[in-house]
C-alpha positions in Angstrom: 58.5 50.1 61.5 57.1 47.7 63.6 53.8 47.4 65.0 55.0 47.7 68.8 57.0 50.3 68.0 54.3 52.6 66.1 52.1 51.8 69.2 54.8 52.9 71.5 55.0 56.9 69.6 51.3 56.8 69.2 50.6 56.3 72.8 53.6 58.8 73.9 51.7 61.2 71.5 48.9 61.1 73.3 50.1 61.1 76.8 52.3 63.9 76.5 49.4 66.3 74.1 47.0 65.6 77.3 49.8 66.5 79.7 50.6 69.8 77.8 47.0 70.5 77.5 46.2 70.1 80.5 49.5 72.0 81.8 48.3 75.3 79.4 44.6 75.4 80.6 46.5 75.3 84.6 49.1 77.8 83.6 46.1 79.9 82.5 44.9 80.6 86.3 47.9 81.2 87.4 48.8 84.9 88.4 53.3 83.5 88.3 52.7 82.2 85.1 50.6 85.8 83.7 53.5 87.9 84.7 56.1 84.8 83.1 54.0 85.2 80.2 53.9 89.1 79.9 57.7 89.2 80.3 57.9 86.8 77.2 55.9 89.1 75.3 58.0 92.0 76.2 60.8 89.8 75.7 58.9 88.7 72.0 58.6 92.4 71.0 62.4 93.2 71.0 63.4 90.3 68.7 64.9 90.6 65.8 65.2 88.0 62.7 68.7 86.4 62.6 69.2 86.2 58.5 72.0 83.2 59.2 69.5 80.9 61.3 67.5 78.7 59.0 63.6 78.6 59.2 62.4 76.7 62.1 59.6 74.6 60.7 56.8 73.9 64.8 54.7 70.9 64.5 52.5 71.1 67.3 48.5 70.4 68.3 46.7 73.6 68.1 45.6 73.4 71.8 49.5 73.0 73.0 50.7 76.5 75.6 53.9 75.6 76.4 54.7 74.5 72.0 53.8 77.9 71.9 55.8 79.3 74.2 59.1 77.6 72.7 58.3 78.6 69.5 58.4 82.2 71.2 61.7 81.4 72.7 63.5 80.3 69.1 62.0 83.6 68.0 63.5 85.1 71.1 66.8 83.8 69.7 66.8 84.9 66.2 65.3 82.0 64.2 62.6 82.9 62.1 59.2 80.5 62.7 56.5 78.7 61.2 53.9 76.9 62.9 52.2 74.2 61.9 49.2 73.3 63.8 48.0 69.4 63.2 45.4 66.7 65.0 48.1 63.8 64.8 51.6 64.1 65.1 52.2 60.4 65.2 53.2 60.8 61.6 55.1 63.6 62.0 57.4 62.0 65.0 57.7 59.1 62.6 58.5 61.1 59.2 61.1 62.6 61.1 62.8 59.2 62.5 62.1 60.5 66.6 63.3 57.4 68.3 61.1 55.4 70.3 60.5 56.7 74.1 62.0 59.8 73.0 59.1 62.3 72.0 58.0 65.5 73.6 54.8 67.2 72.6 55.9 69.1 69.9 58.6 68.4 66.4 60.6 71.0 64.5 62.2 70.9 61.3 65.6 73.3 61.0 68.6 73.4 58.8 67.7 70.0 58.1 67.6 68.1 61.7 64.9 67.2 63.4 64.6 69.1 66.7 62.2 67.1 69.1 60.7 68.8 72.4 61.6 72.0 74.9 65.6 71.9 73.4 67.5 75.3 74.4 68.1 77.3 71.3 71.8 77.5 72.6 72.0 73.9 71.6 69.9 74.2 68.4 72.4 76.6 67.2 75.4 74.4 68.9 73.8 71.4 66.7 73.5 74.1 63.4 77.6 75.2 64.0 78.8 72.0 64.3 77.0 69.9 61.5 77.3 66.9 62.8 75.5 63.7 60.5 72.7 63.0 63.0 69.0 63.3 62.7 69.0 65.8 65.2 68.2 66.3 69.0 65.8 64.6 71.4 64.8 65.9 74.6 62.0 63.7 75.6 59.4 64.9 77.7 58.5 68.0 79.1 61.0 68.9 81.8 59.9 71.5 84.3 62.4 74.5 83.9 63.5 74.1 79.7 62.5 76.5 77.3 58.4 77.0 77.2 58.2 74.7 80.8 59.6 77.8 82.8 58.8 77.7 86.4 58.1 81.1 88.4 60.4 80.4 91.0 63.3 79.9 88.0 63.5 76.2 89.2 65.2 73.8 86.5 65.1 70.0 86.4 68.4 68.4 85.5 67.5 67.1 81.9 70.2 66.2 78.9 69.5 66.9 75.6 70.7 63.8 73.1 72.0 63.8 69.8 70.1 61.4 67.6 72.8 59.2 65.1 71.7 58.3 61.3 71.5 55.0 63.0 68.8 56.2 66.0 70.9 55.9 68.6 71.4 58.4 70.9 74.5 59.6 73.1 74.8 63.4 75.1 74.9 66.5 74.2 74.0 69.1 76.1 73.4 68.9 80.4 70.6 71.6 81.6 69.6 72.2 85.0 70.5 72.3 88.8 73.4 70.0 89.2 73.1 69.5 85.5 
C-alpha cells in the first residue's frame, strides 16, 4: 500500500474515533437519546441467538457509543457478537482491504466479509444469502439515522451502502433513508 494511501485511512481513523467520541459523551446528556437507549435495552433483552448467522467479529475503540450500539443492533437481529476493543484500528481497516475514503468508526468480520461502519443487518444478512465474491460492504461515515446513529425524532439521512469487489471497487447495494 502506498504511503498516501495509508495516510489517507490513518487520518479517517482518527477523525471519525473523535467524532464518535465525541458524539457518545453528547448522547450521554441527552434525556431523547436515555429513553432511545432504554428501548434498545428492552429491545437487547428479548433477543435471541440465530444458530444460522455466523459470528460477527466488532473491532472498535473502547471509548466508541454508537460501535456499541450497532453491535447491540446485530444482536437485535440474531447474530451472535464479539467485541474487540483496540487503540488503532488503522491496521485493522487495512487487514481487511476497507478501501480508501471508505471507513466508518468501527470494522466487523462475519461469514467471511468484511462489514465496515453503521450497515443495516438487513443487508448484512442480504450480503450472507447471496454470497457474492466481494470483500464485503462499506458504508463510510457515520450517517445520522443508520443503525447505532438513531435520531429521536426517527430522522434518517439518505446514505447507500456499497458492495466492495475483490478488486476494491465499489458499486450499490443497498439505498437507506428519506428519499433513499
Amino acid at each position: 500500500m502506498n504511503r498516501t494511501l495509508s495516510l489517507s485511512l490513518l487520518l479517517t481513523t482518527v477523525l471519525l474515533g473523535t467524532a464518535c467520541a465525541r458524539a457518545s459523551e453528547e448522547a450521554v446528556s441527552s434525556p431523547a437519546t436515555a429513553t432511545a437507549t432504554a428501548s434498545a435495552v428492552a429491545v437487547m433483552a428479548e433477543a435471541t441467538i440465530d444458530p444460522e448467522l455466523p459470528l460477527a467479529i466488532v473491532h472498535k475503540t473502547a471509548s466508541c457509543g454508537c460501535c456499541g450500539v450497532w453491535a447491540d443492533h446485530l444482536k437485535a437481529a440474531g447474530f451472535p457478537v464479539e467485541i474487540r476493543d483496540t487503540d488503532d484500528m488503522h491496521p485493522v481497516k487495512q487487514r481487511l482491504g476497507v478501501p480508501a475514503g471508505k471507513a466508518s468508526c468501527h470494522t466487523a468480520e462475519i461469514g467471511g466479509y468484511v462489514v465496515e461502519g453503521h450497515i443495516p443487518a438487513s443487508d448484512i444478512k442480504r450480503l450472507l444469502k447471496e454470497r457474492p465474491t466481494a470483500r464485503g460492504l462499506v458504508l463510510p461515515g457515520m450517517p445520522a439515522g443508520s443503525p447505532g446513529m438513531e435520531m429521536p425524532d426517527g430522522y434518517v439521512q439518505p446514505y447507500t451502502v456499497e458492495l466492495v469487489r475483490t478488486d476494491g471497487s465499489t458499486e450499490p447495494f443497498a439505498q437507506h433513508g428519506q428519499g433513499g
